[in-house]
PyMOL Python script that loads the backbone (N, CA, C, O; Angstrom):
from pymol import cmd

cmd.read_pdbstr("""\
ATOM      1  N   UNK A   1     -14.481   5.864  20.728  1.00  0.00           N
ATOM      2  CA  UNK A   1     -13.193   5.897  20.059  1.00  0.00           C
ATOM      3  C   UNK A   1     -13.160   4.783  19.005  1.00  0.00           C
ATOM      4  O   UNK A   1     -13.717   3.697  19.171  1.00  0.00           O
ATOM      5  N   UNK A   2     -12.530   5.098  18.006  1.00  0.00           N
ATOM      6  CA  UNK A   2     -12.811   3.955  16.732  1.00  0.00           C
ATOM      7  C   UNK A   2     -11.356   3.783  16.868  1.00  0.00           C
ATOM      8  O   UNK A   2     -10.479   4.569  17.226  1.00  0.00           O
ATOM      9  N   UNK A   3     -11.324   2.594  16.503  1.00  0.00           N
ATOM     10  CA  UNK A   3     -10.595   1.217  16.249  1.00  0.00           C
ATOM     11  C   UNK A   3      -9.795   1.667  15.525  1.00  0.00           C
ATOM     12  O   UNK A   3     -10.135   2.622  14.826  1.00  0.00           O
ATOM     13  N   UNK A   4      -8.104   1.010  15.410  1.00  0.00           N
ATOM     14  CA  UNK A   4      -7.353   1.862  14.358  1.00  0.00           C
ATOM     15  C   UNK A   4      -7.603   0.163  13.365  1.00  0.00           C
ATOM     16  O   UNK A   4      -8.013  -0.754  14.077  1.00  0.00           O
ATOM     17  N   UNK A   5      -7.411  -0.123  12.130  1.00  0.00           N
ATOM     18  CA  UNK A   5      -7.783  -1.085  11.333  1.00  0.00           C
ATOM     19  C   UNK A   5      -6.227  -1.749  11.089  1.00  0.00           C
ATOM     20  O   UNK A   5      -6.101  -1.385   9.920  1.00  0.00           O
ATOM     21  N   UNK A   6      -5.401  -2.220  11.285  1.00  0.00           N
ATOM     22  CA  UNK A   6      -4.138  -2.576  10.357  1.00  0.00           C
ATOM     23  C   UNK A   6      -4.113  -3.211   9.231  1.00  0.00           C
ATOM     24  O   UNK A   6      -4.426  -4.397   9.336  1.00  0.00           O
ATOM     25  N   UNK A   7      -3.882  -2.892   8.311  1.00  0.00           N
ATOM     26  CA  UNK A   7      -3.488  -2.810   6.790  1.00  0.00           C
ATOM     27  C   UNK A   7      -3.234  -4.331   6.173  1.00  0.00           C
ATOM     28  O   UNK A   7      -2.330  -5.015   6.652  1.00  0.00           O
ATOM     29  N   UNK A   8      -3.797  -4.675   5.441  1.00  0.00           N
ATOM     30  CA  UNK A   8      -3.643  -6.228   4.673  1.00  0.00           C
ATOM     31  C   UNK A   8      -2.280  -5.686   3.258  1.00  0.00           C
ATOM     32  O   UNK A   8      -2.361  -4.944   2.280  1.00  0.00           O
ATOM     33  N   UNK A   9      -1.380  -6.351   3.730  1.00  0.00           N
ATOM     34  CA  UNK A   9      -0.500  -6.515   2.167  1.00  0.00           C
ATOM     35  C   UNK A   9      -1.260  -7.305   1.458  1.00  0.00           C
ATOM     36  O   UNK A   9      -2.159  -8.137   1.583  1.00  0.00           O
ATOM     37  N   UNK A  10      -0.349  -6.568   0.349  1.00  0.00           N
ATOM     38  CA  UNK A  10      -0.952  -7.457  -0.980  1.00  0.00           C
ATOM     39  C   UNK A  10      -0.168  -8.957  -0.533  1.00  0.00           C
ATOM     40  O   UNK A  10       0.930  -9.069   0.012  1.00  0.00           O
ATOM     41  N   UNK A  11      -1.202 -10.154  -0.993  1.00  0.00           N
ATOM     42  CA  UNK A  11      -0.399 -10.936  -1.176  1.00  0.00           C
ATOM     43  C   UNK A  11       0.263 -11.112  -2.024  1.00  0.00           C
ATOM     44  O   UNK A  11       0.101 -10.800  -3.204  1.00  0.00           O
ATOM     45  N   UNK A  12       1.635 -11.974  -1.218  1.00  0.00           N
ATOM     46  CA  UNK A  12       2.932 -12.498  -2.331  1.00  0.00           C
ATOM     47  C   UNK A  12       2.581 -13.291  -3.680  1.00  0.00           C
ATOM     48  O   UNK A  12       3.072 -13.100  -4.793  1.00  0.00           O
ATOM     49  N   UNK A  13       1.610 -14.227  -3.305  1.00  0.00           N
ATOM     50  CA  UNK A  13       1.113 -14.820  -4.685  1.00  0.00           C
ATOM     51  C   UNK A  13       0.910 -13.829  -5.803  1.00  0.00           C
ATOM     52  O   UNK A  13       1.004 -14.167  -6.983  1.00  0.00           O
ATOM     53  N   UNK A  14       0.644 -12.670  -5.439  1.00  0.00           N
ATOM     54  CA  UNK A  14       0.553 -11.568  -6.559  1.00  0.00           C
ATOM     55  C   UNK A  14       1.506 -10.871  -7.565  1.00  0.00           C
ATOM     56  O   UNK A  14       1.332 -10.339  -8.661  1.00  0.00           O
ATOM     57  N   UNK A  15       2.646 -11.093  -6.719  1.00  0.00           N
ATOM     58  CA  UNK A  15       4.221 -10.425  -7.070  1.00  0.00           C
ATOM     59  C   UNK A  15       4.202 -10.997  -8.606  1.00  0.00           C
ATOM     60  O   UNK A  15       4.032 -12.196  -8.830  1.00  0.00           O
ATOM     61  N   UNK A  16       4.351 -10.238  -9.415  1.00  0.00           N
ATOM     62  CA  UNK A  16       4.284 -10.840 -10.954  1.00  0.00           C
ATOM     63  C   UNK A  16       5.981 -11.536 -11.252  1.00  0.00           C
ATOM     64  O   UNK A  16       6.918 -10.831 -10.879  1.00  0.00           O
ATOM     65  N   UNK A  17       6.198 -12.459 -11.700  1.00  0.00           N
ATOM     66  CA  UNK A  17       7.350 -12.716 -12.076  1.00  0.00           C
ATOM     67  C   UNK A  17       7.858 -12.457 -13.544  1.00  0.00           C
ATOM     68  O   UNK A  17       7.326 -12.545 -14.651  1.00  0.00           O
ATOM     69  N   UNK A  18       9.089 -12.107 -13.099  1.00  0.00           N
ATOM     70  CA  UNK A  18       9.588 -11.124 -14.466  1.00  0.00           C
ATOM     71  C   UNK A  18      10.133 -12.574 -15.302  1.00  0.00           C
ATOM     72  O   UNK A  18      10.335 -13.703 -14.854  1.00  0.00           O
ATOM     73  N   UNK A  19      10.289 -11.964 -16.858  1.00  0.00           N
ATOM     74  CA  UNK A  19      10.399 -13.140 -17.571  1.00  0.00           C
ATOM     75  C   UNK A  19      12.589 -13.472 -17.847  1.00  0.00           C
ATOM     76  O   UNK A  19      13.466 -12.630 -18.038  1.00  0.00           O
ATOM     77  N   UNK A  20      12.663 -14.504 -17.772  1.00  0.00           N
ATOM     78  CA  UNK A  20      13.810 -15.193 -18.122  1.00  0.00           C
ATOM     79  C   UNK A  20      14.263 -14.521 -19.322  1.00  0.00           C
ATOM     80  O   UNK A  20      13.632 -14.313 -20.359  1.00  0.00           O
ATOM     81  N   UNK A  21      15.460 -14.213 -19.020  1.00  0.00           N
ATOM     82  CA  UNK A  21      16.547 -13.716 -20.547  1.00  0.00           C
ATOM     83  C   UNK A  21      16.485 -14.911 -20.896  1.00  0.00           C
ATOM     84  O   UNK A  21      16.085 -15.783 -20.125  1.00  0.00           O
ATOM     85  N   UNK A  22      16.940 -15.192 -22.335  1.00  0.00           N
ATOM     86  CA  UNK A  22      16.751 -16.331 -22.881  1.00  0.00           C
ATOM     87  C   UNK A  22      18.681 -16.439 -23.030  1.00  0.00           C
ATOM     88  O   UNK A  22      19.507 -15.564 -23.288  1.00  0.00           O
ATOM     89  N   UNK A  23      18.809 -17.674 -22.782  1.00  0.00           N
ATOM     90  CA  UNK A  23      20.207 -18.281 -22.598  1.00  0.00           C
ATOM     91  C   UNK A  23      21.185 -17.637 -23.932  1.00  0.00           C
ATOM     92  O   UNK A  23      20.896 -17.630 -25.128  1.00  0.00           O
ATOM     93  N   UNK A  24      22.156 -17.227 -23.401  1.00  0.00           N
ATOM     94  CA  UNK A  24      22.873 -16.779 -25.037  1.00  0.00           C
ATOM     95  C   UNK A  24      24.048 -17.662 -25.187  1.00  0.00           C
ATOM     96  O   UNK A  24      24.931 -17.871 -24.355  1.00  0.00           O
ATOM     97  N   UNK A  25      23.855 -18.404 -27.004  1.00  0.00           N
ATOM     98  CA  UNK A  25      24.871 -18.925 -27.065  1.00  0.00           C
ATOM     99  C   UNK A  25      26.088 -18.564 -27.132  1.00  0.00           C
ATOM    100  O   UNK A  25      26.638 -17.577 -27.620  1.00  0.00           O
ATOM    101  N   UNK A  26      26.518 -19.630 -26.493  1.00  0.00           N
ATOM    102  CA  UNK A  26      28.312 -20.006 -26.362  1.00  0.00           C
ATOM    103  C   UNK A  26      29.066 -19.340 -28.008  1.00  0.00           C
ATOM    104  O   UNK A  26      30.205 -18.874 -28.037  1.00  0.00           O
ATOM    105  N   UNK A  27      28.608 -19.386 -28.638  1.00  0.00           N
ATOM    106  CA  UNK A  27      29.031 -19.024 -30.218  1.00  0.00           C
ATOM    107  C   UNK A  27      28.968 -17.453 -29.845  1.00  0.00           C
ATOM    108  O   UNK A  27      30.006 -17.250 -29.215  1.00  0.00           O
ATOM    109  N   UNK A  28      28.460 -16.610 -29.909  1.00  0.00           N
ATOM    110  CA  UNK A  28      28.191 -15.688 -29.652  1.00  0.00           C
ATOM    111  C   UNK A  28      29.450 -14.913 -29.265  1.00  0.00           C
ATOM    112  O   UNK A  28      29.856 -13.888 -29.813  1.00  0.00           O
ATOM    113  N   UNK A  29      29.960 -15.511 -28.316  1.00  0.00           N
ATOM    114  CA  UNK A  29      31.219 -14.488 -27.617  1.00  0.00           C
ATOM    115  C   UNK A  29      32.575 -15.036 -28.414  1.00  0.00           C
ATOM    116  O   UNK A  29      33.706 -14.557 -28.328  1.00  0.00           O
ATOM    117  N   UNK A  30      32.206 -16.012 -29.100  1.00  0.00           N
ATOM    118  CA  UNK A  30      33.716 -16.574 -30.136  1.00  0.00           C
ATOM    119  C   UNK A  30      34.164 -15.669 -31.325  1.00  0.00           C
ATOM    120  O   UNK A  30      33.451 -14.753 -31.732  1.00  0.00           O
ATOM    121  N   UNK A  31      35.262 -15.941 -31.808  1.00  0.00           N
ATOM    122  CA  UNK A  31      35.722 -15.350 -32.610  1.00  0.00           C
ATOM    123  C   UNK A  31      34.914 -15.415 -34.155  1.00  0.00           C
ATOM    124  O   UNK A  31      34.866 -14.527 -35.006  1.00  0.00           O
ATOM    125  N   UNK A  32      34.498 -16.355 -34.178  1.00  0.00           N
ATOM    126  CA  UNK A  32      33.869 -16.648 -35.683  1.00  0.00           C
ATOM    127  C   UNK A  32      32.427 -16.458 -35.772  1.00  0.00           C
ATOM    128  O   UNK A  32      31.695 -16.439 -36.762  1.00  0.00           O
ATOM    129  N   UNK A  33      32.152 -16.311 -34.446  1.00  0.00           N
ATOM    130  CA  UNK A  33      30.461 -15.466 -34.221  1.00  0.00           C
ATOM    131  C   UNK A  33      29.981 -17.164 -34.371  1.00  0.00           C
ATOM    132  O   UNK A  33      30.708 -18.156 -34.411  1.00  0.00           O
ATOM    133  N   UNK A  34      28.078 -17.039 -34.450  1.00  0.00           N
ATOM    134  CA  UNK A  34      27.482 -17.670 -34.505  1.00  0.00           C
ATOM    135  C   UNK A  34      26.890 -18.427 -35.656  1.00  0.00           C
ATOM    136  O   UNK A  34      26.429 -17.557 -36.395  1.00  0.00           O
ATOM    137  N   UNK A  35      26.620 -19.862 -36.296  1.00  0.00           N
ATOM    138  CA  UNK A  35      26.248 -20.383 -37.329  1.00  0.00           C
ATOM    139  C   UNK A  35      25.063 -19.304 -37.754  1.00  0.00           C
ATOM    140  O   UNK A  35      24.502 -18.761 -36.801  1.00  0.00           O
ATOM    141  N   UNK A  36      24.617 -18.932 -39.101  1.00  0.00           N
ATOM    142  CA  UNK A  36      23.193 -18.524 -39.394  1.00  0.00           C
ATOM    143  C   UNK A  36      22.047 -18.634 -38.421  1.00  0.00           C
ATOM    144  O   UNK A  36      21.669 -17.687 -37.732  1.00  0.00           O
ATOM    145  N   UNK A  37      21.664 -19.499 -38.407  1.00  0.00           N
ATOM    146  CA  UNK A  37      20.658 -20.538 -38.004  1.00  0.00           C
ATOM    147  C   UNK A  37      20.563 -19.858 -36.471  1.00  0.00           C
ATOM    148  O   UNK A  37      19.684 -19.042 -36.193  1.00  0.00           O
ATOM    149  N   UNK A  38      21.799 -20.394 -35.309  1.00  0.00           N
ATOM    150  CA  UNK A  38      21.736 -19.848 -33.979  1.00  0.00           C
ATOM    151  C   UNK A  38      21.677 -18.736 -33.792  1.00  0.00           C
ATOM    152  O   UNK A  38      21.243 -18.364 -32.702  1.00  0.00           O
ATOM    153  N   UNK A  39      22.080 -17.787 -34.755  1.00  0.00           N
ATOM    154  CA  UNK A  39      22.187 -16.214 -34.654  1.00  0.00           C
ATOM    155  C   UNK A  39      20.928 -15.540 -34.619  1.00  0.00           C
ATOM    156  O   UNK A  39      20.561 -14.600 -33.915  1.00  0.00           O
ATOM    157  N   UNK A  40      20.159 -16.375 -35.759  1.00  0.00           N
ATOM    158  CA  UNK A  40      18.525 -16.127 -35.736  1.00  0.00           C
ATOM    159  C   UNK A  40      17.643 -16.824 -34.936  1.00  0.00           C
ATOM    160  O   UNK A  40      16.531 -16.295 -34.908  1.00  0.00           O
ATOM    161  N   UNK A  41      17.738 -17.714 -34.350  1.00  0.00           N
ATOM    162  CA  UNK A  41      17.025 -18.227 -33.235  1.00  0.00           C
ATOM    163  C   UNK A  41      17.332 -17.405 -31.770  1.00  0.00           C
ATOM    164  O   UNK A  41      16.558 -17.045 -30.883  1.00  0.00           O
ATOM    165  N   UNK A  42      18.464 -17.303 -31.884  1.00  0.00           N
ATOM    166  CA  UNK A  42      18.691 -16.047 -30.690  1.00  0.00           C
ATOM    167  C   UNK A  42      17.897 -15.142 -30.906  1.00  0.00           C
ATOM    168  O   UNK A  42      16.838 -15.021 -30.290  1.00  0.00           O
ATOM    169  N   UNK A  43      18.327 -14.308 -31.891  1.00  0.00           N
ATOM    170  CA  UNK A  43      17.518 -13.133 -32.321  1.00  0.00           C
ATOM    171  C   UNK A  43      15.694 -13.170 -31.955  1.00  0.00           C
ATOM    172  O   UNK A  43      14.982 -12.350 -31.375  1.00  0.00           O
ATOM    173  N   UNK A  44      15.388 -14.482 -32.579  1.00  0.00           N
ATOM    174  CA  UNK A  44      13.540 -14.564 -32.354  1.00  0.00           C
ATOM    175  C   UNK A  44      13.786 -14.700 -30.799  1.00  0.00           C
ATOM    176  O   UNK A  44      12.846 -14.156 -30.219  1.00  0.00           O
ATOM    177  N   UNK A  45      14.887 -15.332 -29.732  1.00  0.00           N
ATOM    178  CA  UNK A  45      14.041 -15.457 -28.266  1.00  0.00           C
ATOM    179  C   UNK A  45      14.112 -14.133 -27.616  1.00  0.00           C
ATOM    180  O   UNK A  45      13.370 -13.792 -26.694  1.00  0.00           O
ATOM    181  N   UNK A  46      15.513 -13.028 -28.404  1.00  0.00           N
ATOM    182  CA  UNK A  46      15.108 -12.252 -27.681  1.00  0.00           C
ATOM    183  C   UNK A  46      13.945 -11.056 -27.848  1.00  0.00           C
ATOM    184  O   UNK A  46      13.462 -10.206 -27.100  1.00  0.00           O
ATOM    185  N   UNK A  47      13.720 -11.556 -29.568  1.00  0.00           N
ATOM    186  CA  UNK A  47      12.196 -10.617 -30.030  1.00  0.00           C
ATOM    187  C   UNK A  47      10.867 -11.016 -28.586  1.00  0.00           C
ATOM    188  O   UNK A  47      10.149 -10.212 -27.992  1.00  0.00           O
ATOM    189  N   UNK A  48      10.965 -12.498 -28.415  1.00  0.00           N
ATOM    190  CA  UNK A  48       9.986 -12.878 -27.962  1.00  0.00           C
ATOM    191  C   UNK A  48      10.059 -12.224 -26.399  1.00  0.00           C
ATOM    192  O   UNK A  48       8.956 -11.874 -25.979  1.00  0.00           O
ATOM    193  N   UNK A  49      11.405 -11.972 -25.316  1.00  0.00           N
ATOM    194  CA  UNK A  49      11.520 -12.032 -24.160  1.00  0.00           C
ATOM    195  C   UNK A  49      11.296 -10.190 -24.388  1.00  0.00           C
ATOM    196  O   UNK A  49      10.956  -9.692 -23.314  1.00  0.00           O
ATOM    197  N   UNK A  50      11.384  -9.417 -25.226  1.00  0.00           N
ATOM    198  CA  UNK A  50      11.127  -8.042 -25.047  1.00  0.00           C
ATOM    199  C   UNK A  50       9.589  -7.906 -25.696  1.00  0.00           C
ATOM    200  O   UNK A  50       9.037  -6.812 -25.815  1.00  0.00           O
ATOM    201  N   UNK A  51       8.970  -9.183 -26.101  1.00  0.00           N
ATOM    202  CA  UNK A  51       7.409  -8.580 -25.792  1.00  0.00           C
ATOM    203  C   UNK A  51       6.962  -9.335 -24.443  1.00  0.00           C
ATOM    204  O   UNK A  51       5.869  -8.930 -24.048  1.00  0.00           O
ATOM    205  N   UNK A  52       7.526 -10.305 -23.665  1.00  0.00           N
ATOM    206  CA  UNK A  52       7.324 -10.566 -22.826  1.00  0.00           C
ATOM    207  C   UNK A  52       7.298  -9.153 -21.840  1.00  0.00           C
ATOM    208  O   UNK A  52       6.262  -8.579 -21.503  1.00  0.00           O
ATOM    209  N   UNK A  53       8.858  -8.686 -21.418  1.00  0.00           N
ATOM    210  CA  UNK A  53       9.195  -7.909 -20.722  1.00  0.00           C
ATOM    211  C   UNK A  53       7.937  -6.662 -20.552  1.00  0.00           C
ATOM    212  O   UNK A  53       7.359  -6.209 -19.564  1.00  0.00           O
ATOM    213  N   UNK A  54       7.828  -6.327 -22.273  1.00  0.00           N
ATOM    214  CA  UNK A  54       6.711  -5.221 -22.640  1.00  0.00           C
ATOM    215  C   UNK A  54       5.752  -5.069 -21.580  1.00  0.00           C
ATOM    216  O   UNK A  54       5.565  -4.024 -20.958  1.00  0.00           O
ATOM    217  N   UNK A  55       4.958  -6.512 -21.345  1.00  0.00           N
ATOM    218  CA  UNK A  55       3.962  -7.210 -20.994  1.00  0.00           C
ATOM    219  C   UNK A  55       3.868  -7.024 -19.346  1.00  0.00           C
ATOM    220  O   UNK A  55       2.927  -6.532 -18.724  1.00  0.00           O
ATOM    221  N   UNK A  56       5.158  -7.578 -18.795  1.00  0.00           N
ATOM    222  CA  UNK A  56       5.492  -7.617 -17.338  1.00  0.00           C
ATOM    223  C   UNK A  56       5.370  -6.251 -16.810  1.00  0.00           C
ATOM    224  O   UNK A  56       5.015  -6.164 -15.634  1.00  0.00           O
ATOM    225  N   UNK A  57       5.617  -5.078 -17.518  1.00  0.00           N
ATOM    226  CA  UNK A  57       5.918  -3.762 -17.054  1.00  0.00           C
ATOM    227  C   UNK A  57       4.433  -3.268 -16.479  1.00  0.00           C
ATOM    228  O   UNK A  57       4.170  -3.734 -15.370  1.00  0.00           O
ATOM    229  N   UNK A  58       3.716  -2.649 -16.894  1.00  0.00           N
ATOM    230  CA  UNK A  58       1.841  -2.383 -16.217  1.00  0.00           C
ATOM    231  C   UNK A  58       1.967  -3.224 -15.170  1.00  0.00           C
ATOM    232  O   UNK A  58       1.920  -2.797 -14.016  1.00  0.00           O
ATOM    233  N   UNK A  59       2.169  -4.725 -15.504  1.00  0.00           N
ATOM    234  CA  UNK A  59       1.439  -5.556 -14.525  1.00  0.00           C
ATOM    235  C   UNK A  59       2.789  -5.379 -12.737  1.00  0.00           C
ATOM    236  O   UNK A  59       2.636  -5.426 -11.516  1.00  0.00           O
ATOM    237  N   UNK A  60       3.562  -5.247 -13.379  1.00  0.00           N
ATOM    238  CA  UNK A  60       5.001  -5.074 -12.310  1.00  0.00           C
ATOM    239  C   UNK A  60       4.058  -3.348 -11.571  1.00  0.00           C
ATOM    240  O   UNK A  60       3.509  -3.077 -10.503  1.00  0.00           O
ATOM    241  N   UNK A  61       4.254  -2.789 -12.524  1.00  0.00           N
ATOM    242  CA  UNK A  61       3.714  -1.132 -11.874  1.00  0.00           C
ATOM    243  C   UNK A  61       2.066  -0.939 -11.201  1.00  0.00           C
ATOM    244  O   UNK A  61       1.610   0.084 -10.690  1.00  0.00           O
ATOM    245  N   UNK A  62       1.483  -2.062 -11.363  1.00  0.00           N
ATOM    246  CA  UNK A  62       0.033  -2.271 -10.408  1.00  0.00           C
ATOM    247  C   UNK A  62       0.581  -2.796  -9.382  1.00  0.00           C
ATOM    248  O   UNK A  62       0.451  -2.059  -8.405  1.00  0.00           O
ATOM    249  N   UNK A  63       1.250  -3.933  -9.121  1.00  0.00           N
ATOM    250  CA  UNK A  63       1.944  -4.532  -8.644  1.00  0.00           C
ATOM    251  C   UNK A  63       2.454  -3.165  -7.354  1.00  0.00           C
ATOM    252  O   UNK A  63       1.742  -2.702  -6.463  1.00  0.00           O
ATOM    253  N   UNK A  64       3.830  -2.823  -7.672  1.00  0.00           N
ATOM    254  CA  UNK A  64       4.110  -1.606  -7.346  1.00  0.00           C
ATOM    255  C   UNK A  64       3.367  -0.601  -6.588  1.00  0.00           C
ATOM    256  O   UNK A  64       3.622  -0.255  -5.435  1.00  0.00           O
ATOM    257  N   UNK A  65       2.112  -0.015  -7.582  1.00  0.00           N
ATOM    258  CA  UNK A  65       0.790   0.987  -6.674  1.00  0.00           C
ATOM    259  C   UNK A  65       0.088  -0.384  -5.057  1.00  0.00           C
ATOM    260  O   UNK A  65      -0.556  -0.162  -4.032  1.00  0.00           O
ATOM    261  N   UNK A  66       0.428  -1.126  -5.403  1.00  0.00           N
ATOM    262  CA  UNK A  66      -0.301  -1.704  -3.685  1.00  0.00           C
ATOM    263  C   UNK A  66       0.265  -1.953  -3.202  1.00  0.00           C
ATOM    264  O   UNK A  66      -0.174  -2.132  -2.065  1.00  0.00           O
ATOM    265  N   UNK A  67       1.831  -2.270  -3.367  1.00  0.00           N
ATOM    266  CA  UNK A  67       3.088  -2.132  -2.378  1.00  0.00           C
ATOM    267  C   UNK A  67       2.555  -0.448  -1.663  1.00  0.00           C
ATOM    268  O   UNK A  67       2.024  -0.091  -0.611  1.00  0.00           O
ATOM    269  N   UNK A  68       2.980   0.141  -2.724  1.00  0.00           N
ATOM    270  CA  UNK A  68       3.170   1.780  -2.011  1.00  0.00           C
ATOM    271  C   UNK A  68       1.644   2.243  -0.916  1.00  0.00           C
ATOM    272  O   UNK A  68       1.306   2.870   0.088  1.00  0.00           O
ATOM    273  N   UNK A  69       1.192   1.459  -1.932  1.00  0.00           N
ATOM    274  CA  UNK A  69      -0.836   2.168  -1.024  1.00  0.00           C
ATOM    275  C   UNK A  69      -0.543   1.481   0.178  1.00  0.00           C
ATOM    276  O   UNK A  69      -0.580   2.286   1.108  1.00  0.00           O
ATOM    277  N   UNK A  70      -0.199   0.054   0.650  1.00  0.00           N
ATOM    278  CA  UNK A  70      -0.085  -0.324   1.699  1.00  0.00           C
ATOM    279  C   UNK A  70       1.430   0.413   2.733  1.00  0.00           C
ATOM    280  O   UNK A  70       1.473   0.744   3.918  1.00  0.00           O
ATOM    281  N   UNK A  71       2.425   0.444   1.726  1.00  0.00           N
ATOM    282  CA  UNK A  71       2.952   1.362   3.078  1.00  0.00           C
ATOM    283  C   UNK A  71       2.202   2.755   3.731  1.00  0.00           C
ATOM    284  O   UNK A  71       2.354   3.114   4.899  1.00  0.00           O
ATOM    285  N   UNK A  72       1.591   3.264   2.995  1.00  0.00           N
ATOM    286  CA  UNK A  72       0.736   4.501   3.001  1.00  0.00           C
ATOM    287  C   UNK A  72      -0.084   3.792   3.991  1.00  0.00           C
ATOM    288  O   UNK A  72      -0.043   4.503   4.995  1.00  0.00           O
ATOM    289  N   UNK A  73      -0.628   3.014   4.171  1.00  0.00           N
ATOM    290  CA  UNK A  73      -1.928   2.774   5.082  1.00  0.00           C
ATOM    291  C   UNK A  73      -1.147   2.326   6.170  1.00  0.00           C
ATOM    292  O   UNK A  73      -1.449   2.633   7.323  1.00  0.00           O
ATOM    293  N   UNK A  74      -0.069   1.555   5.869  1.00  0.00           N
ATOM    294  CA  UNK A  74       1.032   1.505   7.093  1.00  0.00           C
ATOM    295  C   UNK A  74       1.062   2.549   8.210  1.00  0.00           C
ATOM    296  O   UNK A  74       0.493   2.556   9.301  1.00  0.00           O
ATOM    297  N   UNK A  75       1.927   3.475   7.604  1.00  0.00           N
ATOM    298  CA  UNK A  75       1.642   4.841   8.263  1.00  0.00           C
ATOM    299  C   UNK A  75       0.501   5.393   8.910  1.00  0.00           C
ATOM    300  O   UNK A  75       0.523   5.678  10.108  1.00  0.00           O
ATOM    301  N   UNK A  76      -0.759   5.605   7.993  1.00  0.00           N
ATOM    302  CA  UNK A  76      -1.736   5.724   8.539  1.00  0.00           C
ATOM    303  C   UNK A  76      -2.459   5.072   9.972  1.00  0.00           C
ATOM    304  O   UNK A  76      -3.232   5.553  10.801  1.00  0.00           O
ATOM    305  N   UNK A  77      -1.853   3.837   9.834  1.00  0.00           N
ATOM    306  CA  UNK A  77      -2.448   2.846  11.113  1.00  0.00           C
ATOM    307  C   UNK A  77      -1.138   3.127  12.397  1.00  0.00           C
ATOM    308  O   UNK A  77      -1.056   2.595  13.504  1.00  0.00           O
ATOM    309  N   UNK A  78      -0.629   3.692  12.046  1.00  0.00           N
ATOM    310  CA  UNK A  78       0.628   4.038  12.877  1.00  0.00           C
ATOM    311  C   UNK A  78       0.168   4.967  13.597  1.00  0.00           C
ATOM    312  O   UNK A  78      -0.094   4.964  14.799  1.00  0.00           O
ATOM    313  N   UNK A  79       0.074   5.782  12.818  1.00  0.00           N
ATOM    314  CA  UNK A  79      -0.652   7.677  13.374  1.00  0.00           C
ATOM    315  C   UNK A  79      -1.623   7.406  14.257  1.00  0.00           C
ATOM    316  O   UNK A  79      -1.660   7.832  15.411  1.00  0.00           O
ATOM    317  N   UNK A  80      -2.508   6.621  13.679  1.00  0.00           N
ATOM    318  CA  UNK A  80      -3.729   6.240  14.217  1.00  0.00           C
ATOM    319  C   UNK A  80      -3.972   5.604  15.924  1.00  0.00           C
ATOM    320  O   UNK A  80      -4.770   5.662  16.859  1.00  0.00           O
ATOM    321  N   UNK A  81      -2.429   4.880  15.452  1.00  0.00           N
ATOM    322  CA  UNK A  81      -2.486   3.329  17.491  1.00  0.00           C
ATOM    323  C   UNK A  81      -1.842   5.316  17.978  1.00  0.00           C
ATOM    324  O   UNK A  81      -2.222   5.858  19.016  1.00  0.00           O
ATOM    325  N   UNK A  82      -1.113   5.848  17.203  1.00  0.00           N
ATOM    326  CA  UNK A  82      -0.107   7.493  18.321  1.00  0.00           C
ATOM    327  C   UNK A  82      -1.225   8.084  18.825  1.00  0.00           C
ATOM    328  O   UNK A  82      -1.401   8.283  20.026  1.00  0.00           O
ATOM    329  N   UNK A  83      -2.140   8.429  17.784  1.00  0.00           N
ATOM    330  CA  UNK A  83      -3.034   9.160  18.001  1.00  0.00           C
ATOM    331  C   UNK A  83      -4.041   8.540  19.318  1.00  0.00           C
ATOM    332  O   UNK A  83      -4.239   9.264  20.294  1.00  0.00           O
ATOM    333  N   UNK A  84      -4.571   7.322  19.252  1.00  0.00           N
ATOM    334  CA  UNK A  84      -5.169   6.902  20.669  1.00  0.00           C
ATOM    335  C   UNK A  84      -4.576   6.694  21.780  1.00  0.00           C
ATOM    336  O   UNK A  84      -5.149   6.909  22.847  1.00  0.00           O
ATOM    337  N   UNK A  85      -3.015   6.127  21.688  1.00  0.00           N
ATOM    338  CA  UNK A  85      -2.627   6.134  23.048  1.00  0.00           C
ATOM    339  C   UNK A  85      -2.644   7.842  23.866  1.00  0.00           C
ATOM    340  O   UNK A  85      -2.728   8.124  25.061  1.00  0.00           O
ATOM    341  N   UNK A  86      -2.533   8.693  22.709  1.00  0.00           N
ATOM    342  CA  UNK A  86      -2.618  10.058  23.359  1.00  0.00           C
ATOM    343  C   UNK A  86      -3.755  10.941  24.065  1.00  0.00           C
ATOM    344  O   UNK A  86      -3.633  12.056  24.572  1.00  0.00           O
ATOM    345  N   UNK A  87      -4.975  10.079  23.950  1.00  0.00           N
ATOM    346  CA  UNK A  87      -6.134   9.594  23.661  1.00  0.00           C
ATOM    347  C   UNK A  87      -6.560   9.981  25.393  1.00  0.00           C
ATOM    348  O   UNK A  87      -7.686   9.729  25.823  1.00  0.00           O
TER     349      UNK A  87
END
""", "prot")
cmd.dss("prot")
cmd.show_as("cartoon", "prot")
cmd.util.cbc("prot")
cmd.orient("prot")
């Protein structure tokens, strides 16, 4: 009778961390809007945080495929201890 194996998670060190919205100024929600200057520096962090985001997405969805493969093998090792105690 073979051995049922139980399943290694991915490790947590792996979990990709998603990137920080970039702080929005206080000007922003006022009536007179934002100086030039802050309006466009906003503008570049959030150019920069949606190629970040871009970036995070594949690596989040690999991420994702070994969550799911390991519940899958979850199961499998489940079936497996049913299947021998029936054994």
């Amino acid at each position: 009778m073979a051995a049922c194996t139980p399943p290694e998670p991915p490790p947590a060190s792996a979990r990709p961390a998603k990137p920080a919205l970039p702080p929005k100024p206080a000007c922003l929600d006022a009536k007179e809007g934002c100086p030039g200057w802050e309006a466009y520096s906003y503008n570049d962090a959030i150019k920069a945080y949606n190629l970040q985001a871009q970036a995070f997405r594949p690596i989040a969805e690999a991420y994702l495929q070994k969550l799911n493969a390991y519940v899958k093998a979850s199961a499998d090792y489940a079936q497996c201890e049913v299947n021998a105690m029936q054994k």
